[in-house]
C-alpha positions as CSV (number, residue, x, y, z in Angstrom):
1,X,-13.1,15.7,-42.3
2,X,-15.6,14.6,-39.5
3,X,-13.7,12.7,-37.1
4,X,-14.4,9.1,-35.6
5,X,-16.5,9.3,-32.3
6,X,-13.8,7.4,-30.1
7,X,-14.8,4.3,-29.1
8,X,-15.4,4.3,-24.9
9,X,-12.7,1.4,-24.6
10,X,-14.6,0.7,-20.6
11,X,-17.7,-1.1,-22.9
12,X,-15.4,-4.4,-23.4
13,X,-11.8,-3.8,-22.0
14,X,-9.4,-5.7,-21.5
15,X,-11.0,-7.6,-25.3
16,X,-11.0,-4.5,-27.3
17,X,-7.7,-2.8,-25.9
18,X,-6.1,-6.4,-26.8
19,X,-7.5,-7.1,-30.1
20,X,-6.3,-3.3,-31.3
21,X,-3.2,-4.1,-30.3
22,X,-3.0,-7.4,-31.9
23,X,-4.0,-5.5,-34.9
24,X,-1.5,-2.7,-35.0
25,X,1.2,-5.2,-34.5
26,X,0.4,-7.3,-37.3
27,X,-0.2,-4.3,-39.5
28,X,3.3,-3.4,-38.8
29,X,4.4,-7.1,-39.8
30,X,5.8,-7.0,-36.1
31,X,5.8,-10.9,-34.7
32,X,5.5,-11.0,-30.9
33,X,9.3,-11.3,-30.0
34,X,10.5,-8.2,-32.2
35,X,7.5,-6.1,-30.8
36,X,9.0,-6.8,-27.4
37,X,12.6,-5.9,-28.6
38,X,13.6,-3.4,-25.8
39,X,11.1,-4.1,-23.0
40,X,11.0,-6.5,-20.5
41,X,8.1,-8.4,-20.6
42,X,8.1,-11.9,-22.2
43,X,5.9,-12.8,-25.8
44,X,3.6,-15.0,-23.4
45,X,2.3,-11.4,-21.3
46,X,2.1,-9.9,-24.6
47,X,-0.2,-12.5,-26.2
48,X,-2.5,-12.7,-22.9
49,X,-3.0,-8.8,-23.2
50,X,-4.0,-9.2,-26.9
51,X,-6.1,-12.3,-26.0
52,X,-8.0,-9.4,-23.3
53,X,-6.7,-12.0,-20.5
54,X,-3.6,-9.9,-19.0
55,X,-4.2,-5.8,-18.3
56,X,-1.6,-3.4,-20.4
57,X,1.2,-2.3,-17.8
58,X,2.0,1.5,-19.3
59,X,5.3,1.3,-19.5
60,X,4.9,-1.4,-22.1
61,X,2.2,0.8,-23.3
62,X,4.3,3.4,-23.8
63,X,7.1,1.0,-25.7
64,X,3.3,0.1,-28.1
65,X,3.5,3.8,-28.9
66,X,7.2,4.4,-29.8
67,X,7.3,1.1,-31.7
68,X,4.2,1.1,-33.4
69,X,4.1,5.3,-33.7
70,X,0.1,5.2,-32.6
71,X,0.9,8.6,-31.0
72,X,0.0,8.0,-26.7
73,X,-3.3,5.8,-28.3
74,X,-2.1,2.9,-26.2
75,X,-1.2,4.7,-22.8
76,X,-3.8,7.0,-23.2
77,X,-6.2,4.0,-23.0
78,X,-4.9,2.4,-20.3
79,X,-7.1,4.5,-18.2
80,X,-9.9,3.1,-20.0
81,X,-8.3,0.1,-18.8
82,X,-8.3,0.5,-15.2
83,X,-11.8,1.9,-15.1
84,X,-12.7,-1.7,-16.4
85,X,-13.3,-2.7,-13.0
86,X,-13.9,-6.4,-11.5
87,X,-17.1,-6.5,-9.4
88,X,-16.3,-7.2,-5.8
89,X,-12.6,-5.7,-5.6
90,X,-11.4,-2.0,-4.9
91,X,-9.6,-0.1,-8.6
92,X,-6.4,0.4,-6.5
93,X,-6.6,-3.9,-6.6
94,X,-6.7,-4.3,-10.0
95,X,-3.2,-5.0,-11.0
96,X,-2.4,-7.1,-8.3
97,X,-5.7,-9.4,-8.7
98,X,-4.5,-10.1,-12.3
99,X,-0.6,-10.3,-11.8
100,X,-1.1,-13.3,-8.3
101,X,-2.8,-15.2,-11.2
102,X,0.6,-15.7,-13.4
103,X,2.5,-15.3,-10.5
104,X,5.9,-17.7,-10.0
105,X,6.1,-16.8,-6.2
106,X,3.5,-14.3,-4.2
107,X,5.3,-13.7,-0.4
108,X,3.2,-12.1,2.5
109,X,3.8,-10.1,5.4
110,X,0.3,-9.1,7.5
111,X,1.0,-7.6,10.9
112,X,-2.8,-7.2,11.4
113,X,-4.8,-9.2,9.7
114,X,-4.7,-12.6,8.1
115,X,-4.4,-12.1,4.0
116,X,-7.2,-12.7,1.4
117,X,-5.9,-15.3,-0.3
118,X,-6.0,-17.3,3.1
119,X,-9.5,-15.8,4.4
120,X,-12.0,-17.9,5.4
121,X,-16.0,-16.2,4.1
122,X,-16.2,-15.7,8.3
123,X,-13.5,-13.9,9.0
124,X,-13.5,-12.0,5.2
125,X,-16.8,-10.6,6.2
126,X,-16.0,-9.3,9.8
127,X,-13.1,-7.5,7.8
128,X,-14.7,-6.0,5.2
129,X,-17.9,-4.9,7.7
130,X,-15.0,-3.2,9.8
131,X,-14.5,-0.9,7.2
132,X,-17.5,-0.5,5.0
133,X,-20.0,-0.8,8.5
134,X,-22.9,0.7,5.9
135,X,-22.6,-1.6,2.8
136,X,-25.7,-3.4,2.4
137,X,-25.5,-7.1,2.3
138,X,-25.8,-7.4,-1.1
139,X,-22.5,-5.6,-1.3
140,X,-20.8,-7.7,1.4
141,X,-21.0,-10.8,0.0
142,X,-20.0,-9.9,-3.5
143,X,-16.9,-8.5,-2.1
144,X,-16.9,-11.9,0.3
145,X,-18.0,-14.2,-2.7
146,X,-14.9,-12.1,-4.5
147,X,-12.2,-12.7,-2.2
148,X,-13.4,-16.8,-1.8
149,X,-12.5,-16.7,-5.6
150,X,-9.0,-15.7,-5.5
151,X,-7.9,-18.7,-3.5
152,X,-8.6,-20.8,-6.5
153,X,-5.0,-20.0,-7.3
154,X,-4.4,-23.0,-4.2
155,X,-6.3,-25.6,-6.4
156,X,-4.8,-28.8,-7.9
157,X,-5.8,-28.1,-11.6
158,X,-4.4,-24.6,-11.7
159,X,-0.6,-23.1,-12.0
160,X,-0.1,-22.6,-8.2
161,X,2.4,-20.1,-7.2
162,X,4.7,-20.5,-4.6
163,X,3.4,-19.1,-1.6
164,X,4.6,-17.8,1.5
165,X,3.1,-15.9,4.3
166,X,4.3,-14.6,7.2
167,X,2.0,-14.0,10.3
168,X,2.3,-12.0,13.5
169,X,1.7,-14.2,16.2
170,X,-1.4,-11.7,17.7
171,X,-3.0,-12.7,14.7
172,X,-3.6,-16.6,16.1
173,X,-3.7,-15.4,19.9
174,X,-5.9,-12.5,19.8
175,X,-9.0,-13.6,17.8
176,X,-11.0,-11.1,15.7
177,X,-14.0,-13.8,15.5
178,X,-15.6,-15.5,18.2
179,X,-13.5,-19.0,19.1
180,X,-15.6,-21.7,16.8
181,X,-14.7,-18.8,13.6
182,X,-11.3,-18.6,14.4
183,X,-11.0,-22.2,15.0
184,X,-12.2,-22.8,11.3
185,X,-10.2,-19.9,10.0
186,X,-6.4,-20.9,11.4
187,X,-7.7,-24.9,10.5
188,X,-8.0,-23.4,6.7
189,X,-4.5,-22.0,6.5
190,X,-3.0,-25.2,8.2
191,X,-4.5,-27.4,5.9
192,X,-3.5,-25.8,3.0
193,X,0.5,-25.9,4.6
194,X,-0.1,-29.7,5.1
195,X,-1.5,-29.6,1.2
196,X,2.2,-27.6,0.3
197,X,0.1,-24.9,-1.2
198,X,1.4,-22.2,1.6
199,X,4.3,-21.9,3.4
200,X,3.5,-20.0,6.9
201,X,5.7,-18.8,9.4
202,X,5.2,-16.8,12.7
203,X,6.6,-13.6,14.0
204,X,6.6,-14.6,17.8
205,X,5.5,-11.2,19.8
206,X,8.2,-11.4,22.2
207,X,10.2,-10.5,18.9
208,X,11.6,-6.6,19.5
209,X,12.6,-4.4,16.7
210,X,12.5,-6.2,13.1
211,X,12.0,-5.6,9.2
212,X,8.6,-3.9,8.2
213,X,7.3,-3.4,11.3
214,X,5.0,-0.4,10.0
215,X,4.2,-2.1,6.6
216,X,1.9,-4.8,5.1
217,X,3.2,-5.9,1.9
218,X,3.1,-8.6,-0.8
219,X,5.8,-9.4,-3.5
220,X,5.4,-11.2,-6.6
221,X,7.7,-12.8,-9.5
222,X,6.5,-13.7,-12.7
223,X,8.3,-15.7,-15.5
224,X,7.7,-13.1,-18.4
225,X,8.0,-9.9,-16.0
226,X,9.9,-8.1,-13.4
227,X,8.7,-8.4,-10.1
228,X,6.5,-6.2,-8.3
229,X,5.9,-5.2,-4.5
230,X,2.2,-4.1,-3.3
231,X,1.5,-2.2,-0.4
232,X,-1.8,-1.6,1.4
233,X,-3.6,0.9,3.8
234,X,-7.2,0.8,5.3
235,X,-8.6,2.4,2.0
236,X,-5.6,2.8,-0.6
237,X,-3.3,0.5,-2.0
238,X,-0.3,1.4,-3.9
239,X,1.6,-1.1,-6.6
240,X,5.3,-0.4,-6.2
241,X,7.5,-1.6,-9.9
242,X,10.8,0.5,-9.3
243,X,13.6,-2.2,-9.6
244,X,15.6,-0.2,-6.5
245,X,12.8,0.0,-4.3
246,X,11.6,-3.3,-5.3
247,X,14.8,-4.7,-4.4
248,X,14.6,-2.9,-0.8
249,X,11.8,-4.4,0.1
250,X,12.7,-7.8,-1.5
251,X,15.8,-7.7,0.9
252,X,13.8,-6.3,4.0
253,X,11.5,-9.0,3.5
254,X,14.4,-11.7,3.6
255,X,15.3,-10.3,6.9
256,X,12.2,-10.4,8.2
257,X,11.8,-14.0,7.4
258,X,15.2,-14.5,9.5
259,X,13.8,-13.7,12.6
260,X,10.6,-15.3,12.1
261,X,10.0,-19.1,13.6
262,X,10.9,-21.8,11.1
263,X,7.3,-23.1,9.2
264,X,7.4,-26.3,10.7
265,X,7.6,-24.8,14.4
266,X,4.7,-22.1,13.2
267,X,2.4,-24.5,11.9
268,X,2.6,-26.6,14.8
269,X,1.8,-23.0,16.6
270,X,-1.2,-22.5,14.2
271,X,-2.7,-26.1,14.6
272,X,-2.3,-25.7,18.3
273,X,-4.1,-22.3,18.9
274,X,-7.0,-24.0,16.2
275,X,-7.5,-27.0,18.8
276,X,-7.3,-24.3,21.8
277,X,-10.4,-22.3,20.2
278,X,-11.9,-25.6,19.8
279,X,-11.9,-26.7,23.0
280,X,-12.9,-23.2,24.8
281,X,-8.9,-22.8,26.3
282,X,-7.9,-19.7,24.3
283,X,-9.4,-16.7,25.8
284,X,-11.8,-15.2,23.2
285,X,-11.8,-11.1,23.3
286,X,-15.1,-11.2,21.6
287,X,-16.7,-12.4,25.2
């Protein structure tokens, strides 16, 4: 019997991985809510990932295989999956650049450096230069152009999440751009809190010992998944979905927003260090 050349799922995942899915279920005369029998994941994350909108997570992969009996077809191709990747954003960013997009809540914690989601093209393009110094420009600005993109998730016509940063206060008093940048970067994330698309609060740098002092993390809860934590380091990011470890950094993030100051008092914070850089009061380390 000559076998089937396998089909190199990279060519048109997620649309392919989704669509075979779709098909094996309905074969097996499964509807979308017995499929899911046993898993945790609601019928509206299983139709996005058969509509090639929605990436497969493996465990669910692996509950494809055991109800379907396809063998490891599914989790095998979920590497097929995450070679699929998104121009402008690193593999290791994958699930996370899909998952803030059906988010419920996305929270923040950035001891160094403001997040994406609230960069302005400016600042994104100091960062990214910082650590990729020998990208061409081309490169840049698809990786700028990239990260400009995910803050649609702020806009009026989309499903915004609930978000909520928290900011070390070096972050507003020790610039990273020169003082007209940084004005127009801490304006950004101030008018978005006076839009109610962010919450932002301030970890004032008289504050001693406190939660996730060594970390940079972001959590996220979804209304047809369990919640996830990601993690990040200069080149490596790491997507955390353990329930107990979850949970410890869900309760170490709480914390940490307990010794932060209140939004109101850290917007008023941000707003004022914006007018400072303005004006030429805020001492620039650029100079």
């Amino acid at each position: 019997m000559v076998r089937r050349k396998d089909i190199d799922g990279s060519i048109s995942v997620p649309d392919f991985y989704g669509k075979e899915l779709r098909w094996k279920r309905e074969a097996a005369g499964l509807s979308l809510e017995a499929f899911l029998e046993g898993s945790f994941y609601g019928k509206t994350y299983l139709s996005d990932i058969e509509r090639g909108q929605r990436r497969m997570p493996v465990d669910l992969a692996r509950h494809a295989d055991r109800v379907l009996g396809t063998d490891g077809f599914f989790e095998r191709r979920c590497e097929d999956v995450r070679r699929a990747r998104r121009a402008g954003h690193p593999v290791y960013f994958e699930k996370v650049l899909e998952a803030e997009k059906y988010a419920l809540t996305i929270e923040e914690w950035c001891p160094t450096l403001i997040p994406g989601l609230l960069q302005t093209p400016a600042y994104a393009r100091a960062v990214i230069l910082a650590g990729l110094p020998l990208s061409a420009d081309a490169e840049v600005e698809e990786k700028v152009n990239a990260r400009m993109a995910r803050a649609d998730l702020f806009e009026a016509d989309h499903s915004t999440p609930e978000y909520w940063v928290i900011l070390h206060e070096s972050l507003i008093t020790e610039p990273l751009l020169g003082a007209q940048d940084m004005s127009r970067q801490l304006d950004r994330i101030a008018e978005l809190a006076d839009r109610r698309r962010i919450t932002p609060q301030i970890v004032p740098r008289n504050q001693k010992a406190y939660p996730l002092m060594a970390a940079s993390i972001m959590t996220m809860t979804f209304p047809d998944a369990p919640p996830l934590v990601y993690t990040e380091a200069s080149y490596s990011g790491d997507t955390v979905d353990d329930p107990a470890l979850v949970e410890r950094y869900r309760k170490a993030y709480d914390r940490l927003r307990a010794v932060a100051l209140s939004p109101d008092t850290s917007l008023a914070m941000i707003k004022a260090a914006a007018e400072d850089y303005r004006s030429g009061k805020q001492r620039d380390r650029l100079e």
